[in-house]
Residue frames relative to the residue before (quaternion, step in Angstrom):
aa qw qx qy qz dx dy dz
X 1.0000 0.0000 0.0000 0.0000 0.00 0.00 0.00
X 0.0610 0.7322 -0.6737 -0.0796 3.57 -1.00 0.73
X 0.5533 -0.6718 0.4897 0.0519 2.77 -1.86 0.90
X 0.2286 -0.8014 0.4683 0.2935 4.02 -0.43 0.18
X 0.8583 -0.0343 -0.1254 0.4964 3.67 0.77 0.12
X 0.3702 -0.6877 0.6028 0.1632 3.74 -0.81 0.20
X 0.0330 -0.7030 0.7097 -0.0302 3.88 -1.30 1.37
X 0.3067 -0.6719 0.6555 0.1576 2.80 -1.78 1.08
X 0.3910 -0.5018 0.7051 0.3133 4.02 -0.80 0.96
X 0.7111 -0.2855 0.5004 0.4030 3.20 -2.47 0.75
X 0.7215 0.2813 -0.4249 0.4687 3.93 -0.63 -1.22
X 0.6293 0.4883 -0.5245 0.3007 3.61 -0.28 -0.48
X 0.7166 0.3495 -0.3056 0.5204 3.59 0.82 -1.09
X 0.7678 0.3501 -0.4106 0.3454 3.73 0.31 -0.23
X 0.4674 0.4144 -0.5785 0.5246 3.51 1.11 0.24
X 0.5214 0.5346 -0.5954 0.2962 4.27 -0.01 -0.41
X 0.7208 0.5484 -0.0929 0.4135 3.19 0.75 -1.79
X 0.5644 0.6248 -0.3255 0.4303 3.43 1.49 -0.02
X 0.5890 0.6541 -0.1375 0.4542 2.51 1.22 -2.26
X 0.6857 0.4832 -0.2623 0.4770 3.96 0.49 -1.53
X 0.7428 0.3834 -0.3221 0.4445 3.31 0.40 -1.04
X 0.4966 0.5714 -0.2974 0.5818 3.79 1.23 -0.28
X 0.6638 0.4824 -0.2710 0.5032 3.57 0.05 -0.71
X 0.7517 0.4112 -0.2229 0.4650 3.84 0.59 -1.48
X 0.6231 0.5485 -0.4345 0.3495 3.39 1.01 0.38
X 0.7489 0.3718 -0.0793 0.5428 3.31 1.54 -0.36
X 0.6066 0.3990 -0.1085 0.6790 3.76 1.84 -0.75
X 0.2848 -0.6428 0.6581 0.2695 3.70 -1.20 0.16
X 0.7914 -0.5016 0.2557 0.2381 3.55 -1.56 0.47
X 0.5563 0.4045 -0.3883 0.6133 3.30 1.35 -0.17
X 0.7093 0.2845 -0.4808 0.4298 3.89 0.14 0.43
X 0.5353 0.4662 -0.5340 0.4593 3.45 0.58 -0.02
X 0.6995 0.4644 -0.3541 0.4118 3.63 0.23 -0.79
X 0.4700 0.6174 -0.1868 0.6025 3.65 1.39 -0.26
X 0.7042 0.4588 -0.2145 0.4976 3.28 1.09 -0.84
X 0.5647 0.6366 -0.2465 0.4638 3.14 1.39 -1.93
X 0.7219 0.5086 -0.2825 0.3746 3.55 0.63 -1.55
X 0.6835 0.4936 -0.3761 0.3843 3.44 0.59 -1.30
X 0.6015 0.5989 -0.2740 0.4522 3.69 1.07 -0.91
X 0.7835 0.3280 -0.2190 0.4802 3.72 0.63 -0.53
X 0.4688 0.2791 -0.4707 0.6934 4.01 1.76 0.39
X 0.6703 0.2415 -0.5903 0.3793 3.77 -0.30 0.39
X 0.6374 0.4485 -0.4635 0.4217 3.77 0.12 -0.12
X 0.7944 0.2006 -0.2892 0.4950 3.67 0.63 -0.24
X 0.2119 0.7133 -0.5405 0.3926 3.74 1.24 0.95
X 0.6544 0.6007 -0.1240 0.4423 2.79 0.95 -2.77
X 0.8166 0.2494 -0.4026 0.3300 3.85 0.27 -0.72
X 0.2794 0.6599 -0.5273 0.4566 3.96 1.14 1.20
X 0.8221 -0.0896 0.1082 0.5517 3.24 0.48 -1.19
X 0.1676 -0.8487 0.4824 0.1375 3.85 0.64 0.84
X 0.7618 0.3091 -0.1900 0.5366 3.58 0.76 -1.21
X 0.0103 -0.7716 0.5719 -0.2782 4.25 0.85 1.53
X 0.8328 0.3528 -0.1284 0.4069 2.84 0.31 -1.80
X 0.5264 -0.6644 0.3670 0.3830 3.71 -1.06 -0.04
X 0.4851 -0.4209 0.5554 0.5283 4.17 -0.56 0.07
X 0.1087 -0.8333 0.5394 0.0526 3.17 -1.19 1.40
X 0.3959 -0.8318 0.3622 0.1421 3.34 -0.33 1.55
X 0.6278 -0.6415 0.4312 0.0921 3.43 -0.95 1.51
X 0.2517 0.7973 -0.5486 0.0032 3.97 -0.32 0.04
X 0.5079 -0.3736 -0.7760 0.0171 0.62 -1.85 1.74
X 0.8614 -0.1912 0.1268 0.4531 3.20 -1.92 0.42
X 0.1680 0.7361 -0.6556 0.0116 3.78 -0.56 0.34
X 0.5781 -0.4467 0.6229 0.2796 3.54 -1.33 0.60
X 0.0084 -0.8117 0.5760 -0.0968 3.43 -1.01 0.49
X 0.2551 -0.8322 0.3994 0.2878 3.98 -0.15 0.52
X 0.7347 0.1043 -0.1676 0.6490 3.58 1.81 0.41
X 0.4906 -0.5586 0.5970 0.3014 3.12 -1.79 0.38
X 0.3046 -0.7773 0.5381 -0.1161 2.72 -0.35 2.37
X 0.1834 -0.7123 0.6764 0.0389 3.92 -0.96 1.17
X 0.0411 -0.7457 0.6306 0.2112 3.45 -1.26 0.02
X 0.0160 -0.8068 0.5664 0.1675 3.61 -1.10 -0.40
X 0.3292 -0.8510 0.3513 0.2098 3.77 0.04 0.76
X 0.2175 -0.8465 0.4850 0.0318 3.48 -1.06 1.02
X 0.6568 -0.1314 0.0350 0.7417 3.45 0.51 0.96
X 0.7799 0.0010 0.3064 0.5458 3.49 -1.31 -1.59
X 0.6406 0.4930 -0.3846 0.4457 3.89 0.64 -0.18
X 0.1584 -0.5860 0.7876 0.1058 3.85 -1.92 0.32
X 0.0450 0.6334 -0.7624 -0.1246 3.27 -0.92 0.94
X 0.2947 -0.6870 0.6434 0.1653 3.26 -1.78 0.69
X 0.0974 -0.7154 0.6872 -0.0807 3.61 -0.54 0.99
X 0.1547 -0.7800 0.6048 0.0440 3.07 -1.89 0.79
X 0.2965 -0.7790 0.4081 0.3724 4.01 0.09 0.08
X 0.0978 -0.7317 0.6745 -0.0076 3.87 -0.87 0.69
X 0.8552 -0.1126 0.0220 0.5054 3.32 -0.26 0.90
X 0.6825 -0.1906 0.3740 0.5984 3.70 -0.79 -1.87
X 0.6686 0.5140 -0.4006 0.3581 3.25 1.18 0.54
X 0.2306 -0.6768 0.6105 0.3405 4.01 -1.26 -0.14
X 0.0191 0.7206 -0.6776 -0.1459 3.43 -1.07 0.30
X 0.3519 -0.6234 0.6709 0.1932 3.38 -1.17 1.12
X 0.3323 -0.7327 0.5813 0.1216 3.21 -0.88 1.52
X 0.7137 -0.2130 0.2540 0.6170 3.55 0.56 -1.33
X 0.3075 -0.7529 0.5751 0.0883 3.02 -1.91 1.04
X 0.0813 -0.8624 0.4996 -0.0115 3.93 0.34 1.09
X 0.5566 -0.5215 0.6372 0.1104 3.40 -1.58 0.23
X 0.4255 -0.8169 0.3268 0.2116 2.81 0.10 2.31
X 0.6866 0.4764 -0.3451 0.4272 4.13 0.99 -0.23
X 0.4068 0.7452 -0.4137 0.3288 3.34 1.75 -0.02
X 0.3367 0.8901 -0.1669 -0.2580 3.14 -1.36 0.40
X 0.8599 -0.4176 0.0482 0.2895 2.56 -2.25 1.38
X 0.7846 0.3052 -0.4269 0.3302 3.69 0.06 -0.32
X 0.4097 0.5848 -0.4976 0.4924 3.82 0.84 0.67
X 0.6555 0.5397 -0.3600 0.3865 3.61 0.45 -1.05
X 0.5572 -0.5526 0.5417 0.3014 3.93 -1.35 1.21
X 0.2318 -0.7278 0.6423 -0.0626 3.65 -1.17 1.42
């Protein structure tokens, strides 16, 4: 299945904008932007083959309002879900985050 475009939800963009502002505390602006980049060829990788990755499983069992994928970017997990011909980056977490606190 391919897809024709890919949305980020509000939390998706304000965790990016986190993540950068996180990053510039420890990296200098040409790697965040480096960062910025690598993040926007994996979201439009994903719309080649969106359903690559496996359905990533919650613990413990949680309820979930999609069948949530993830694929990792550096130190980052974005979680992404398919909706038609579309991706939608759901949310974009810190691989030590954790995931079963975060708003589904």
């Amino acid at each position: 299945m391919r897809c024709q475009e890919y949305l980020l939800t509000d939390d998706a963009v304000r965790d990016l904008g986190k993540l950068e502002d996180y990053v510039l505390t420890y990296q200098d602006e040409p790697f965040v932007e480096h960062l910025e980049d690598e993040f926007f060829s994996t979201f439009e990788r994903l719309l080649q083959e969106p359903e690559q990755h496996p359905v990533y499983q919650f613990e413990p069992p949680k309820p979930v309002l999609h069948e949530y994928r993830s694929v990792n970017v550096y130190n980052f997990k974005v979680f992404y879900y398919v909706d038609g011909g579309r991706v939608i980056i759901h949310r974009i977490r810190h691989l030590l985050s954790d995931f079963t606190r975060g708003t589904w």
